[in-house]
N, C-alpha and C positions, 0 to 999 in steps of 0.2 A: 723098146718104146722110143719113139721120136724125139726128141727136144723143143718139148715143146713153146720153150720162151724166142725162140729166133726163127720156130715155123710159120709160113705165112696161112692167113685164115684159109683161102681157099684151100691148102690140101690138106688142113684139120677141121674145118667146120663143114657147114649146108654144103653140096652138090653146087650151086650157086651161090658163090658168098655175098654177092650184091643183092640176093634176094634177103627184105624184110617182109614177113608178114602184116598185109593192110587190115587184116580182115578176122572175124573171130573165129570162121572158119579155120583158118591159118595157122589157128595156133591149137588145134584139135592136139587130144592124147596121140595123135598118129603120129600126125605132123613133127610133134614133138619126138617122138621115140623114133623116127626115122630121121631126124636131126644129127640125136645124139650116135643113133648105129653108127652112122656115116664116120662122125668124129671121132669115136673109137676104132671103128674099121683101120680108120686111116693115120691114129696116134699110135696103135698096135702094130699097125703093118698085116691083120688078118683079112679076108674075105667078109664084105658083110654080114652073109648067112651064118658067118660064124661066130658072129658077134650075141653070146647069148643075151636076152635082157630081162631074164630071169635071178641071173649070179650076180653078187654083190662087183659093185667096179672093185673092190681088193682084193678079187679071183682076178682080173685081168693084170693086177699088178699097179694098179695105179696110186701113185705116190701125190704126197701132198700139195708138190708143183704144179700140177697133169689135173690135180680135183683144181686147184684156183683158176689154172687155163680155163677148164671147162665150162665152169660154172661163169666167171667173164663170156667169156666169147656167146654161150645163151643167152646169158645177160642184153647181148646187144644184138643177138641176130631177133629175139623176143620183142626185142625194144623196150624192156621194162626191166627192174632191177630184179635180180636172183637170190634170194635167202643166202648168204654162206656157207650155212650150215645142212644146206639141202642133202648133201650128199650122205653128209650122216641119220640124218633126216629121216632118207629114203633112198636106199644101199643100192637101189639096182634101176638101168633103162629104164625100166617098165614103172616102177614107185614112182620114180621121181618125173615121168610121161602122166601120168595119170594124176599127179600131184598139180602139175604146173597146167596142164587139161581143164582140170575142174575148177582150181582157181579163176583161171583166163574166163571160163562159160561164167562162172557165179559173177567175175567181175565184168563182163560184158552185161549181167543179166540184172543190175544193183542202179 
């Protein structure tokens, strides 16, 4: 795993770290979970495709430092603040895509 406190965003977050989402498209369960691939991809050192986002992140190994990166760094590619507790929350890419999905639609849709 990377270190992730002195990695810079671009080669652990978005594909384009200057991209924010304008729009509620943007922040679709896709969008989201191809976010997070990315960042795991590239905080693990594996191939996207290999990024399951099925398995809980504590099958890839990810320690307590690596969940507050993570969870920051969405935080602000989102532009909205992130639960803390998300990850326990909802253990896996996918939960936690579909979590922060549905929230973003209900809260565009209120």
């Amino acid at each position: 795993m990377k270190n992730v406190e002195n990695a810079p965003t671009e080669t652990l977050g978005c594909k384009d770290p200057e991209a924010n989402p304008s729009d509620a498209q943007a922040y679709s369960s896709e969008h989201i979970q191809a976010w997070l691939v990315t960042y795991m991809a590239n905080l693990f050192d594996i191939p996207e495709h290999e990024a399951d986002v099925t398995i809980p992140f504590e099958q890839f190994g990810l320690d307590s430092a690596a969940a507050v990166a993570i969870i920051g760094e969405l935080a602000k590619w989102l532009g909205r603040e992130v639960d803390p507790n998300i990850i326990d929350e909802h253990p896996s890419i996918q939960a936690i895509s579909i979590h922060l999905g549905e929230s973003t639609r209900l809260t565009d849709h209120a």
